[in-house]
C-alpha positions in Angstrom: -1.7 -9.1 -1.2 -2.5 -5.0 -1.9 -6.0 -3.8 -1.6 -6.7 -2.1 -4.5 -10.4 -1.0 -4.3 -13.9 -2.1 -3.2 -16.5 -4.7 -4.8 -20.2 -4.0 -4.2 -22.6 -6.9 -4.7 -24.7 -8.7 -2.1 -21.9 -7.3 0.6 -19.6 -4.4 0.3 -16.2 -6.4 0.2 -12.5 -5.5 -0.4 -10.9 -5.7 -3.2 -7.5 -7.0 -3.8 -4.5 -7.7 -6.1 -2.7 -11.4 -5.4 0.6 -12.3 -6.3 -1.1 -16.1 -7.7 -3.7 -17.8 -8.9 -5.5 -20.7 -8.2 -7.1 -23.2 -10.3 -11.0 -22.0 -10.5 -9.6 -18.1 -10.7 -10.2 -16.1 -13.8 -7.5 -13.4 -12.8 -4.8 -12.4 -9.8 -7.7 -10.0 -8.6 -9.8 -11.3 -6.1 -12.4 -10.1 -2.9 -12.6 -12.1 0.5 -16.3 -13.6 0.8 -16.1 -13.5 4.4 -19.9 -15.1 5.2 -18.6 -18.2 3.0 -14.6 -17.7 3.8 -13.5 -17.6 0.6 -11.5 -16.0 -2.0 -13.3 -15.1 -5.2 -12.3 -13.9 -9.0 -14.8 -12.4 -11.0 -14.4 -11.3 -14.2 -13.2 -7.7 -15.4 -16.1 -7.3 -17.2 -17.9 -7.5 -13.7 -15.6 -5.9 -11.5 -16.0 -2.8 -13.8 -19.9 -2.6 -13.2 -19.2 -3.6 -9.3 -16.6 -2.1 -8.3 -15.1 1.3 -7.2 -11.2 2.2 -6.8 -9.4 2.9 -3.9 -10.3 6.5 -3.8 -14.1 5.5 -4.3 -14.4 6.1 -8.5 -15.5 3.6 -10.9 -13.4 2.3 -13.5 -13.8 0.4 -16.6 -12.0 -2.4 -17.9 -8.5 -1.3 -19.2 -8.2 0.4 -15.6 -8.3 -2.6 -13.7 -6.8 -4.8 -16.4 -3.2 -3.0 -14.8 -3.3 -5.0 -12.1 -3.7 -8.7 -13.4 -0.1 -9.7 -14.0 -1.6 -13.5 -15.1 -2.9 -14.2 -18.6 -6.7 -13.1 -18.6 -8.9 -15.7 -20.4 -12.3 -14.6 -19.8 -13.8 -11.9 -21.8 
C-alpha cells in the first residue's frame, strides 16, 4: 500500500495506491473511511475534483490514471 495523495470530501482522508482489487472497487486507488472502517474507490473522474497529490497540487485525470495498474471500467 503507498500513499499517494489526499481526498477531500466530508473528511480529509488519505489517499492510496493498492496492489488489488476487490469486487465492488472501480480501480487499485482507494482512501480509508475511517468513521465507517472501510476502504473506498471512487472514480477518477472524482478523485480529480477531490483530491490533491502528495505535494498538495491538484491533478486531473491522466495524472492519476498512472497509478491504477487494474483495467479502469468507469468513465
Amino acid at each position: 500500500m503507498r500513499c499517494i495523495g489526499t481526498y477531500y470530501r466530508d473528511h480529509e482522508y488519505l489517499l492510496y495506491q493498492i496492489p488489488y482489487t476487490k469486487p465492488n472497487w472501480i480501480s487499485n486507488i482507494v482512501y480509508y473511511d475511517t468513521y465507517n472502517q472501510f476502504f473506498y474507490s471512487p472514480t477518477l473522474a472524482n478523485i480529480a475534483l477531490y483530491a490533491r497529490d502528495i505535494d498538495g497540487q491538484k491533478r486531473d485525470e491522466s495524472y492519476w490514471s498512472q497509478y491504477t495498474t487494474l483495467p479502469y471500467f468507469a468513465f
